[in-house]
N, C-alpha and C positions, 0 to 999 in steps of 0.2 A: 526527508527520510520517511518511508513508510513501514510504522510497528503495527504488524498484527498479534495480537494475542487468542488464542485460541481456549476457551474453558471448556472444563467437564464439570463432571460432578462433583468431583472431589471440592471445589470451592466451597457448593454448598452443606457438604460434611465437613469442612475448616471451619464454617462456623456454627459447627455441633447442631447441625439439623440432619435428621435421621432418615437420609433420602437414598440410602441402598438398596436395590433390589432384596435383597433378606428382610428390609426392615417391612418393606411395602410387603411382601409376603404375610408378616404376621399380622399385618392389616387385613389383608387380602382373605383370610382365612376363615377369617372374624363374621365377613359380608354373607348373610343369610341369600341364596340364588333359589329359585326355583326352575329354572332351566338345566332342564337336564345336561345340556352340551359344556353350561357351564361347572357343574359340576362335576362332572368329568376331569373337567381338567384343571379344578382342584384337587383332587383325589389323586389325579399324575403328579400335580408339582409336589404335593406332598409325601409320594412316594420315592419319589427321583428328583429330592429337592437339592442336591448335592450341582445337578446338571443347571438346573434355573439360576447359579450365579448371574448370567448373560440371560437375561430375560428375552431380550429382542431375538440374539441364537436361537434359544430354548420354545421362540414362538415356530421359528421356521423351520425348527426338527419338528415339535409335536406335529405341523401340518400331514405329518404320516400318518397320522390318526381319525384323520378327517376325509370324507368322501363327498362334501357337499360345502357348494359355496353360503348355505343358509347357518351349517356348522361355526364356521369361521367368523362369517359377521360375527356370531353370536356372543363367541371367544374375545374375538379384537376390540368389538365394542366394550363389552364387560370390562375388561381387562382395563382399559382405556380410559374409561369412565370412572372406574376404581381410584385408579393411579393416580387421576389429574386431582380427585377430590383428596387423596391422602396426601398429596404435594403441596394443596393449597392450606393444609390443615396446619403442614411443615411448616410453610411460610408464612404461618399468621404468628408463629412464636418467637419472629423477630420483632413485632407489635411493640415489644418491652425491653427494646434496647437501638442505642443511638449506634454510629458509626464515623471513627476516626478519619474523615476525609482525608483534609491534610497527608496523614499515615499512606492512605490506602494511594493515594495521588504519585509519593515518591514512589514506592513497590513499583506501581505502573511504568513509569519514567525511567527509573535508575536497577533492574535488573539485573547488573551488572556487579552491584554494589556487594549482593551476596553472593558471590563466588570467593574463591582462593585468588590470593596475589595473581599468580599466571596467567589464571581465566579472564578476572578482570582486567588485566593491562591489552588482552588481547581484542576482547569485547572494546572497550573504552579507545583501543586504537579504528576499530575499526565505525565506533561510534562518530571520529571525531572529523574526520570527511566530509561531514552534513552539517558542521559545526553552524555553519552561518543560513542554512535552510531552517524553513519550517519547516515541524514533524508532525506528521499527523500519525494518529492514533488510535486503531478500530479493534472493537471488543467483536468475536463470533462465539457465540456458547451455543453448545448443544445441551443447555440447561432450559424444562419447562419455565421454570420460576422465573421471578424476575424479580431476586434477589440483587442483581447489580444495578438493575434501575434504583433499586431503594439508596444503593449508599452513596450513588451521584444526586440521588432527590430529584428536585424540578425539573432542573435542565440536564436534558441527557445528550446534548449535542453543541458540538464546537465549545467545549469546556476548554479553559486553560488549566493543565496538571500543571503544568515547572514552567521554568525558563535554564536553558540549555546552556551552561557555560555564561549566562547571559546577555548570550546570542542567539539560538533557536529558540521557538516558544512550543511548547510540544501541548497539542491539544488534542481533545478525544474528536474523532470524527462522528462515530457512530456506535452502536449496543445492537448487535441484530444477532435474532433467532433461529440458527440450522432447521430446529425441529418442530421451530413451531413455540405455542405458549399452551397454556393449560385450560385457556377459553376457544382458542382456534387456530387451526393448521397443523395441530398437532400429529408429528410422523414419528410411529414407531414399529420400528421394522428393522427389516436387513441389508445390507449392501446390493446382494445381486440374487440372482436365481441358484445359484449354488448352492445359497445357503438354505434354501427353499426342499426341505427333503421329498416333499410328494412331488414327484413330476408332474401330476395330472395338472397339477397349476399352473407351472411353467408358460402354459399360454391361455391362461384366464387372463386375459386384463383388468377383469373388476378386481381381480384377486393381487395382482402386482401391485395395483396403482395405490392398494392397502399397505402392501408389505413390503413393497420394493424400495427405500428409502426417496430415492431419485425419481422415479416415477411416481410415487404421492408425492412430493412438493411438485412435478412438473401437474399432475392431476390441482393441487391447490394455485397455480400458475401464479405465485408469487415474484417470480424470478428469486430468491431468497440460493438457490446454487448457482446460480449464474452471478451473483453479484459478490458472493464467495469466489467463485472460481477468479473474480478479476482481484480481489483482495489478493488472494496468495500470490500468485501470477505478479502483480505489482509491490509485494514484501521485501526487505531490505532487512529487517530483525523480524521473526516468527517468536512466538514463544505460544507455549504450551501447559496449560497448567491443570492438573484435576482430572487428565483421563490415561486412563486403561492404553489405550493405544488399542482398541479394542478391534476384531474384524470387524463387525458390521458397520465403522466408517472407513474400512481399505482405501475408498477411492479418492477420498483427503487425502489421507497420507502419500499413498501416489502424488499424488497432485504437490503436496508440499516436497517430496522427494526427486521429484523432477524439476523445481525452482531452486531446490538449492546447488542445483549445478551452474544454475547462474551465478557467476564473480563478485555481485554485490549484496548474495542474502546469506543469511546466518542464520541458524535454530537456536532456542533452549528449551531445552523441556526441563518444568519443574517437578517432581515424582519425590515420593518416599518410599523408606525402603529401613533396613535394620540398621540402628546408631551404630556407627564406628566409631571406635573411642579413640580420643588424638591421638592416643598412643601407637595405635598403627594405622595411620591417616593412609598409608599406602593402599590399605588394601581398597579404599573409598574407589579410588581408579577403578579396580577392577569392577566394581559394581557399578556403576558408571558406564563402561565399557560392556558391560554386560545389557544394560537397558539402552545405549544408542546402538545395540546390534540387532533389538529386540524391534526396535523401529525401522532398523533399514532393512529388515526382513519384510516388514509392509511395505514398503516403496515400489518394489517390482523395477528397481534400479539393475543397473551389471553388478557383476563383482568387480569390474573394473571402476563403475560409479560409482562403487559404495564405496571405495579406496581414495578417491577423488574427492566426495564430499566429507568423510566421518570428522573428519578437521576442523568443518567448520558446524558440530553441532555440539551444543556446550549442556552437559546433562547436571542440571542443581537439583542435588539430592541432599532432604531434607534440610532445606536454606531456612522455614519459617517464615517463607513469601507469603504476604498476609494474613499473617499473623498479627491476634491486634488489634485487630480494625473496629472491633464488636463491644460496646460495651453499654454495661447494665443502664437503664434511663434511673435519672435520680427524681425522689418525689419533689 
């Protein structure tokens, strides 16, 4: 059986690191520039800081504003350089705390466990197929940090998490980088040209292979999508944890949305959202039902497909999937 798991960001605000674009803004604000281009477009975001939720959007509208590819370096560099230093600043403040392996091992393995009766009896039947296979188990974040390297420590590869029934042994395969790390290869940008508002860029290629998400990794020739593309492609359980479902990675979701019309794969996305108090657990459904329509919207499926899959995508809203994990180092 092949689990991939998919991270955002959200992971590394589960464990109270202050890594939102709002937070990096107030960083960001702070940074004395003497370049004029860059100050400009502080002086934007903080004008029209409401739009800058989506930083990586918010870079490919302001390219309106821009008439020159000397502009832009200027911008994405700054920007860039900023970022990766206030992420590293983030993740030195787990320096002063351990993390629950064990804990964080089951979460990985058993996914299942946090759902409702239903959910789970349906997950756990379709778990039980590969009962006597090995699972293998691949982490993809499009997280800089490399916060999940820290809480597997040394070895970050062919780890045993569980044993399956006491049949399968489900081990980690691998921890790779969509976007890159905060010392190299780092892509931050947008899905396509669409989201690119100056046209004049459209067919700059120094300017794409900046901002095109796909095009800088193909420019970094890491294969790092290509070896994504065969992870999904080869998925059996997807899960999903800590993102937005955001547009500027559409062409994942795509991509996850046309696998799971294959027979043997399943989604979950893990996502928070407003408590629902037991008392009217029903209405959970509906929220639920609300955010796997909000994904199949990104897929570029039929409506006929979407009708075909939605069955098999399991939405755990606010389960407390590691949760936990993080705790203070004693002296």
């Amino acid at each position: 059986m092949q689990i991939l798991y998919i991270i955002g960001n959200g992971f590394d605000l589960n464990l109270d690191l202050k890594t939102s674009y709002n937070d990096f803004y107030k960083y960001y604000e702070t940074v004395e520039s003497k370049n004029p281009n860059v100050q400009k477009l502080k002086e934007h975001i903080s004008k029209t800081y409401d739009s800058w939720a989506d930083l990586e959007l918010a870079l490919g509208d302001y390219t309106q504003h821009l008439k020159k590819i000397e502009e832009f370096d200027d911008i994405t560099l700054d920007i860039g350089e900023e970022l990766s230093k206030y992420l590293r600043l983030e993740e030195q403040k787990l320096e002063n705390y351990t993390f629950d392996q064990p804990k964080f091992f089951q979460y990985l393995s058993y996914p299942e466990n946090l759902f409702l009766p239903a959910d789970k009896e349906v997950l756990v039947a379709k778990k039980r197929k590969w009962a006597n296979h090995q699972w293998d188990l691949n982490i993809f974040t499009f997280n800089y940090t490399t916060v999940i390297e820290k809480i597997f420590g040394e070895k970050t590869q062919n780890v045993l998490l569980a044993n399956h029934n006491g049949n399968a042994s489900i081990k980690l395969g691998q921890i790779k980088h969509i976007h890159g790390y905060l010392d190299n290869d780092m892509v931050l940008g947008v899905n396509d040209i669409s989201q690119v508002s100056n046209q004049d860029f459209h067919k700059d290629r120094d300017i794409l292979e900046s901002l095109i998400k796909s095009e800088c990794n193909k420019a970094n020739r890491n294969n790092i999508d290509r070896q994504f593309t065969a992870k999904i492609n080869s998925a059996n359980l997807i899960c999903i944890f800590g993102s937005s479902i955001g547009d500027t990675d559409n062409k994942w979701w795509e991509l996850v949305g046309k696998r799971l019309k294959a027979e043997d794969c399943h989604l979950i996305i893990f996502t928070k959202g407003e408590e629902i108090p037991p008392r009217i657990r029903h209405m959970q459904a509906r929220a639920e039902r609300n955010f796997r329509d909000l994904f199949l919207n990104k897929t570029n499926l039929s409506e006929k497909e979407m009708e075909l899959v939605e069955n098999k995508i399991f939405i755990g809203l606010n389960t407390g999937i590691f949760d936990g994990i993080k705790k203070k180092k004693t002296k």
